[in-house]
N, CA, C and O atoms as a GROMACS GRO file, in nm:
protein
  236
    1UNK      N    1   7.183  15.992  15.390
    1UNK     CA    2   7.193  16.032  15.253
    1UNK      C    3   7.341  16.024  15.213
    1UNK      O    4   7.433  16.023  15.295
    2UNK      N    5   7.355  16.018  15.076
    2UNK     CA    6   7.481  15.977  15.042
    2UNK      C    7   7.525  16.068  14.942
    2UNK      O    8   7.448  16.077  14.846
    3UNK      N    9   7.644  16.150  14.935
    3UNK     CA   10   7.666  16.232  14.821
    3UNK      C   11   7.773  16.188  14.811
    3UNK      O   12   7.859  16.179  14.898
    4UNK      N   13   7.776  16.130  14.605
    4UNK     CA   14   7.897  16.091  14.550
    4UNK      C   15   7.938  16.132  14.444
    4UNK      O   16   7.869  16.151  14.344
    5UNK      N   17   8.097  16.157  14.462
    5UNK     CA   18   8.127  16.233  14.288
    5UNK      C   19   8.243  16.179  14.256
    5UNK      O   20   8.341  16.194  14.329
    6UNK      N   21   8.247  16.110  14.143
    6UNK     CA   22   8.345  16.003  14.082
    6UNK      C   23   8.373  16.088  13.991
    6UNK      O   24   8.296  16.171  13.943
    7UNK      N   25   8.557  16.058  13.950
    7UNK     CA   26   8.576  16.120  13.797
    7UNK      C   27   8.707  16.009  13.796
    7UNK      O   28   8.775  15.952  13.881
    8UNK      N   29   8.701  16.014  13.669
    8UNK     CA   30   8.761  15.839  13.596
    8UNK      C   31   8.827  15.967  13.474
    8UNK      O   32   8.791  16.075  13.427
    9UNK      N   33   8.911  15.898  13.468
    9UNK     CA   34   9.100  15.982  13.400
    9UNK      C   35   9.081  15.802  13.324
    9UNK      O   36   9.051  15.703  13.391
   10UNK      N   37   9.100  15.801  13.218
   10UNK     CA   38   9.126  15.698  13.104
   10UNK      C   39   9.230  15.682  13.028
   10UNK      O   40   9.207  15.741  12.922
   11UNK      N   41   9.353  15.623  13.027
   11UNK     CA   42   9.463  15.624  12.905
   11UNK      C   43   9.424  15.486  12.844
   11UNK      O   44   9.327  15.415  12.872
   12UNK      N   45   9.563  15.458  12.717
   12UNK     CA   46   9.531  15.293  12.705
   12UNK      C   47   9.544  15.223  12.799
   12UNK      O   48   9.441  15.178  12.848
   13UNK      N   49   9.645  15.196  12.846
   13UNK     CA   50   9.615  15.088  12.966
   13UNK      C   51   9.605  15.096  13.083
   13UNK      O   52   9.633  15.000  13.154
   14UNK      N   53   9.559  15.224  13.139
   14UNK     CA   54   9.546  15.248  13.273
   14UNK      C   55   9.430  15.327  13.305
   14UNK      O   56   9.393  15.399  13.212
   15UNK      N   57   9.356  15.333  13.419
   15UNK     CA   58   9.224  15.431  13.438
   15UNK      C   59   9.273  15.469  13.582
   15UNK      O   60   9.360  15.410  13.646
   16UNK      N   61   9.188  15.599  13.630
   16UNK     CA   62   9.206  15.610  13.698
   16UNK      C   63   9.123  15.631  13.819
   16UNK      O   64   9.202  15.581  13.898
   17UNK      N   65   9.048  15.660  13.874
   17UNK     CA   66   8.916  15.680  13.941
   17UNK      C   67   8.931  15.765  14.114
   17UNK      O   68   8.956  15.708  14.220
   18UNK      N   69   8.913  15.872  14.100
   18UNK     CA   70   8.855  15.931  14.207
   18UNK      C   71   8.753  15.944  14.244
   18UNK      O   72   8.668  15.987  14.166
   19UNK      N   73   8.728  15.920  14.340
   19UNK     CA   74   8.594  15.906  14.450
   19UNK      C   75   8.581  16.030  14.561
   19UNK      O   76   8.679  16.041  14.635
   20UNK      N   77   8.490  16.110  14.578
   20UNK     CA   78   8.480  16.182  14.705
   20UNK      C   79   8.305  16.145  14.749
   20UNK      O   80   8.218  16.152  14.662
   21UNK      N   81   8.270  16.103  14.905
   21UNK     CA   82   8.182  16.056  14.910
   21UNK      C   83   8.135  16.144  15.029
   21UNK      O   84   8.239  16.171  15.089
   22UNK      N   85   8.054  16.189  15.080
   22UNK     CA   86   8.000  16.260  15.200
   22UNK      C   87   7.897  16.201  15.250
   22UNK      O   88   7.792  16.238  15.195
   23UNK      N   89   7.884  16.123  15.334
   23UNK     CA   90   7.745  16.117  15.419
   23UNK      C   91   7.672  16.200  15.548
   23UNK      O   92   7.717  16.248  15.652
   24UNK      N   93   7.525  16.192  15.485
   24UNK     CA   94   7.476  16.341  15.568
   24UNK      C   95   7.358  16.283  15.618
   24UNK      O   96   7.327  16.167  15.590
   25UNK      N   97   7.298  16.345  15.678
   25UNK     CA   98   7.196  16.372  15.761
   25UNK      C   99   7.080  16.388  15.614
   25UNK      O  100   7.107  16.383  15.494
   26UNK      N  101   6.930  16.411  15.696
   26UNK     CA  102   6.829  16.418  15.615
   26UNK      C  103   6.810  16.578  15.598
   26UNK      O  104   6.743  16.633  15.511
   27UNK      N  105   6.862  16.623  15.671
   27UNK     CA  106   6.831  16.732  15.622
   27UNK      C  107   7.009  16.810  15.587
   27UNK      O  108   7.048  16.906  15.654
   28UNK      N  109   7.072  16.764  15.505
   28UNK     CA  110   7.181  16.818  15.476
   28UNK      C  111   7.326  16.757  15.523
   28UNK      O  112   7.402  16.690  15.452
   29UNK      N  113   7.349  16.800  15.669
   29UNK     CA  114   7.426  16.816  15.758
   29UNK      C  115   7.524  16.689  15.722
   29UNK      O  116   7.484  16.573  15.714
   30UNK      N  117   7.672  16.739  15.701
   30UNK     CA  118   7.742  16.619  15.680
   30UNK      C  119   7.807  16.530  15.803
   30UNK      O  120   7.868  16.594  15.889
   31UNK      N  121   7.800  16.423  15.811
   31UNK     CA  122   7.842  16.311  15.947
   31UNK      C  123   7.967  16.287  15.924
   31UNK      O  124   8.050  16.295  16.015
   32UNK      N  125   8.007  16.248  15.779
   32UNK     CA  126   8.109  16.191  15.757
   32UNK      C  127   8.161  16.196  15.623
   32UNK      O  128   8.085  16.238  15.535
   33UNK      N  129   8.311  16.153  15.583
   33UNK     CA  130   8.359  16.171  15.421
   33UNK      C  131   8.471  16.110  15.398
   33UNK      O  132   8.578  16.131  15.454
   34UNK      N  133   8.447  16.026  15.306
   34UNK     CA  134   8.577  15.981  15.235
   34UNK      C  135   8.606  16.002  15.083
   34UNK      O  136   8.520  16.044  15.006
   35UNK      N  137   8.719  15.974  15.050
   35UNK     CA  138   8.804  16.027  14.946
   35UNK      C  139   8.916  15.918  14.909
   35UNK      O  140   9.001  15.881  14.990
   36UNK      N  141   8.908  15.884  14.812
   36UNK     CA  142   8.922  15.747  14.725
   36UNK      C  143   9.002  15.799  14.583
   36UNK      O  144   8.963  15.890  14.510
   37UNK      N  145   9.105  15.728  14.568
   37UNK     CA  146   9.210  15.753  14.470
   37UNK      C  147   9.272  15.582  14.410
   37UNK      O  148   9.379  15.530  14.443
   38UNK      N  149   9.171  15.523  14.319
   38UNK     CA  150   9.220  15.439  14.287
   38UNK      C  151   9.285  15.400  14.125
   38UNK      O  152   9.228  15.431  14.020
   39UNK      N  153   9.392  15.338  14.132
   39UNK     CA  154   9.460  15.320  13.988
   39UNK      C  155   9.436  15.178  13.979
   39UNK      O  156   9.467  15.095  14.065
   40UNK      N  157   9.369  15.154  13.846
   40UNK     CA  158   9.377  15.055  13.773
   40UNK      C  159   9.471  15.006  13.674
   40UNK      O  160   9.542  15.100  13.641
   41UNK      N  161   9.504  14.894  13.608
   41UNK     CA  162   9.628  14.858  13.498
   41UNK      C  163   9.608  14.793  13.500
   41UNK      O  164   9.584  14.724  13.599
   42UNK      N  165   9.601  14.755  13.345
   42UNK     CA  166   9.565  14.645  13.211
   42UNK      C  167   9.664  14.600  13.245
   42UNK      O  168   9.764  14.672  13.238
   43UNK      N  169   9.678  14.424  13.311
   43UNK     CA  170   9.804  14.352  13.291
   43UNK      C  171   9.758  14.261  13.154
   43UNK      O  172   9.647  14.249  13.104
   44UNK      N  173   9.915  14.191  13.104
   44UNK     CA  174   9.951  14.134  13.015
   44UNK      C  175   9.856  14.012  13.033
   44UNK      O  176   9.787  13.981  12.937
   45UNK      N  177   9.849  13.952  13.131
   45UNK     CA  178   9.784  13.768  13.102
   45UNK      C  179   9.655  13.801  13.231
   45UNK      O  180   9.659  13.890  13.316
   46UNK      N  181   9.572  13.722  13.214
   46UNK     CA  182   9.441  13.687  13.297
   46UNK      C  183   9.535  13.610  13.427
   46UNK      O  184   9.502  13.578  13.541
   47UNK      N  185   9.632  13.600  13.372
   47UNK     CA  186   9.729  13.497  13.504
   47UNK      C  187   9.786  13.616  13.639
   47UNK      O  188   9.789  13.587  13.759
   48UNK      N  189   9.819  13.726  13.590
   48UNK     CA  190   9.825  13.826  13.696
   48UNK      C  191   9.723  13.819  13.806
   48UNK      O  192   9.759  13.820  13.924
   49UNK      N  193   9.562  13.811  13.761
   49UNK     CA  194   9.466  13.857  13.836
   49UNK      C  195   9.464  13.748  13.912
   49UNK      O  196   9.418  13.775  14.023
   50UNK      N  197   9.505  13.601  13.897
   50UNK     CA  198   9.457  13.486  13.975
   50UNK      C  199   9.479  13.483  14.080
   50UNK      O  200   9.413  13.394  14.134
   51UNK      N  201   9.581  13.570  14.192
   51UNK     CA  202   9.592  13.564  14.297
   51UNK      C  203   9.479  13.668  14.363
   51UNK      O  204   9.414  13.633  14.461
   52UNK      N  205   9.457  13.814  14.295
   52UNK     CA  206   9.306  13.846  14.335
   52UNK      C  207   9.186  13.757  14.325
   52UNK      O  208   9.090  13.778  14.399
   53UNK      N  209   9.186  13.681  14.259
   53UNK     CA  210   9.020  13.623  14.233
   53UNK      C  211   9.027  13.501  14.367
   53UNK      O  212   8.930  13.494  14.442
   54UNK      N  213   9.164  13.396  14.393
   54UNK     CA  214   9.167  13.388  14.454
   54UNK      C  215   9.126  13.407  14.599
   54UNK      O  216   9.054  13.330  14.663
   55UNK      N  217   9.177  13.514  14.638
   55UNK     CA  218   9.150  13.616  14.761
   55UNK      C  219   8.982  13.629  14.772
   55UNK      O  220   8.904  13.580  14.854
   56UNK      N  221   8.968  13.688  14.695
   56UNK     CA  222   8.787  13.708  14.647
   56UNK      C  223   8.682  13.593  14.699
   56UNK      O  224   8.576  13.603  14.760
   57UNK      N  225   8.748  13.489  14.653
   57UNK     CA  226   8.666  13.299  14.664
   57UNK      C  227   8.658  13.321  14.795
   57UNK      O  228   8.554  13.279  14.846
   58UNK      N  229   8.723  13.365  14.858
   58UNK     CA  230   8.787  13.351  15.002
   58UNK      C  231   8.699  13.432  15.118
   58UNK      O  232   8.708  13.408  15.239
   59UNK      N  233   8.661  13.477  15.091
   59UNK     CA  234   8.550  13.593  15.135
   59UNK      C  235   8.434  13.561  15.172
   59UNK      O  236   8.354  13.648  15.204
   0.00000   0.00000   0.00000
């Protein structure tokens, strides 16, 4: 089982996204947990991202 709780922080050009995730057992019991802090940003040109999408093809 999977317990997830996201909360997303929004400005103009930036978001922000926390993640806390717990995985458990069927009857409760937690196995494991991670915790996720990611920042996003609006760049200027679609030309920034080309070295991610890149990377991505690549996969």
């Amino acid at each position: 089982m999977l317990q997830r709780r996201n909360i997303i922080q929004m400005a103009d050009d930036t978001w922000i996204q926390s993640e806390v995730n717990v995985k458990a057992l069927e009857d409760g019991t937690p196995v494991a947990s991670e915790v996720g802090w990611i920042v996003y940003t609006e760049q200027e040109t679609a030309d920034a991202c080309q070295p991610a999408i890149d990377f991505a093809v690549q996969l």
